[in-house]
N, C-alpha and C positions, 0 to 999 in steps of 0.2 A: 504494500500500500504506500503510495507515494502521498503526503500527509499535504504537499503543498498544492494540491489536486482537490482539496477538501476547503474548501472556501466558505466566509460566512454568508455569501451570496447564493451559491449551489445549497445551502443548508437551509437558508428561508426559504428556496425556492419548491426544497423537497417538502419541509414544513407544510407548508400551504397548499402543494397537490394532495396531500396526504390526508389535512382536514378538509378540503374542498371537493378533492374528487374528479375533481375536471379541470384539464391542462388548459385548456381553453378559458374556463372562469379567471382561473389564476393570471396568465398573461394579460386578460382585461383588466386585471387587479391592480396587477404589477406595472401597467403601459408601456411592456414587452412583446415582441411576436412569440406566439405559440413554439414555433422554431426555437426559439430563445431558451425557452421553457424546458422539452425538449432536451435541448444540446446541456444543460446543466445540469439536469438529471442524469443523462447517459455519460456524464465525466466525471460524477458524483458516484454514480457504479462501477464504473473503471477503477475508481482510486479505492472503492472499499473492497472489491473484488465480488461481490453478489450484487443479484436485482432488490432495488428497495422495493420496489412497487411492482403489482401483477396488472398490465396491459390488458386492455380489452375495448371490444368497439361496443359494447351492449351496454345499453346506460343505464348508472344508476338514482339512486334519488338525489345524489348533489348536483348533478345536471342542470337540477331547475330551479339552484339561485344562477342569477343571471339574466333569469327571464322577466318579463312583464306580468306578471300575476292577477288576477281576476277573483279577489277578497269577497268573502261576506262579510259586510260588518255587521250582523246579528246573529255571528256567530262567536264566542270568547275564545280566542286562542286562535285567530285563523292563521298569525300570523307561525304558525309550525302546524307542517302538515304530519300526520303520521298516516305511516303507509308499510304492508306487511310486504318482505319480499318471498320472494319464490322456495328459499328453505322455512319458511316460517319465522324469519327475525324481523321485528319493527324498528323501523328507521323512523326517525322523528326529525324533519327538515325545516330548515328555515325558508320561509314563501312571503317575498314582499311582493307589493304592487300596490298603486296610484287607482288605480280602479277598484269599487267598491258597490256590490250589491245587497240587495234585503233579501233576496229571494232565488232560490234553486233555477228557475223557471228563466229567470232576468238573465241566471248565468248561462243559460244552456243559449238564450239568445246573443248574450254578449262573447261566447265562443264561436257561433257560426259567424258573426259580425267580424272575426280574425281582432280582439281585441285585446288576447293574450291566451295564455292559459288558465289550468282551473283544473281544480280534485274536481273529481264527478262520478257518481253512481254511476252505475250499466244502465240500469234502468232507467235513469234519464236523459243518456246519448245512445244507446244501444242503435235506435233508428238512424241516428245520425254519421257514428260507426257505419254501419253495417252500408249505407247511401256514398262511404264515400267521405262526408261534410265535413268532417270530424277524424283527424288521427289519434291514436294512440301514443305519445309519446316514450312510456311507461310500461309496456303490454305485461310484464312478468309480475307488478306488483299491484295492490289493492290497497283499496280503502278499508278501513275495521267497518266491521256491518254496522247497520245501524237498527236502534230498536225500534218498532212501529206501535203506537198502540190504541188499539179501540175500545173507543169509548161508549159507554151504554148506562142506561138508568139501571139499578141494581135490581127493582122489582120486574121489568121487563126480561131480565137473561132465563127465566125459567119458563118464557114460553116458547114450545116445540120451531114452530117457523122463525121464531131470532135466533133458538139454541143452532138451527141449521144453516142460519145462514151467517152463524158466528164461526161455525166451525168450516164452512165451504171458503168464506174469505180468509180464516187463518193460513187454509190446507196453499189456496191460490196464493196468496203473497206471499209466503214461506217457499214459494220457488222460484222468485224474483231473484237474480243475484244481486249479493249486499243488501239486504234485509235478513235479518236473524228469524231465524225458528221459533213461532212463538214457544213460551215455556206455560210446563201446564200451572194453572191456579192450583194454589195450595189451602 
């Protein structure tokens, strides 16, 4: 290991890919080219003799600081998204953005509008997916489900046609993806 190959410049540079994740974010960080980025890392592994970091083109949740974001503001915490990946670990990301909505519906319009991005249910871009309108940025990881829950007068649940049609909308939106199962009353 050549020690003088080991820079404090090459070291913030590793720093910062490492918590960020994206060479790319980093170089906008830093107002360096990606190239830059790059060449400091791969002389940084020359001098210690291993790879610090594992390459890949398949992105993950640090990806998307950087981007333009599409907030709820009535929702507390928008500003970190959490999101499960593909072995089952949750990543909890930081999500800024200058644009702000009340409502699911607003955002599903303000994505096709190309206004930024945006967490979103299947269930609420599935159509949109599936036409085209709408990519994926994300495809391996999810939203945590969400709870749904119906509401009813307590002396009306014992009669037969609500009991059935309590349990026929349970059974249907329990197979929405990202909606939870309802659980049974105890």
């Amino acid at each position: 290991m050549d020690r003088s190959d080991i820079t404090l410049e090459r070291m913030r540079t590793f720093v910062r890919v490492a918590e960020r994740g994206s060479l790319s974010a980093v170089a906008r960080e830093l107002g360096i080219g990606q190239s830059t980025v790059t060449r400091h890392l791969r002389e940084l592994e020359e001098a210690v003799g291993v790879p610090l970091l594992s390459r890949t083109t398949r992105r993950v949740p640090q990806d998307l600081s950087g981007h333009e974001g599409i907030r709820m503001s009535n929702v507390a915490g928008s500003e970190i998204i959490v999101l499960q990946g593909p072995g089952g670990e949750c990543h909890a990301v930081p999500f800024g953005g200058r644009f702000r909505i009340d409502h699911g519906l607003a955002a599903r319009e303000a994505l096709v509008a190309g206004r930024g991005i945006a967490p979103a249910h299947r269930w609420l871009v599935d159509d949109l997916l599936a036409a085209g309108r709408l990519k994926a940025i994300l495809p391996d990881y999810t939203l945590p489900s969400v709870p749904l829950s119906m509401l009813i007068v307590p002396e009306r649940a014992g009669i037969a046609r609500v009991r059935l049609l309590i349990d026929f909308l349970a059974e249907e939106i329990g197979r929405i993806p990202g909606i939870e199962r309802p659980r049974p009353e105890r």
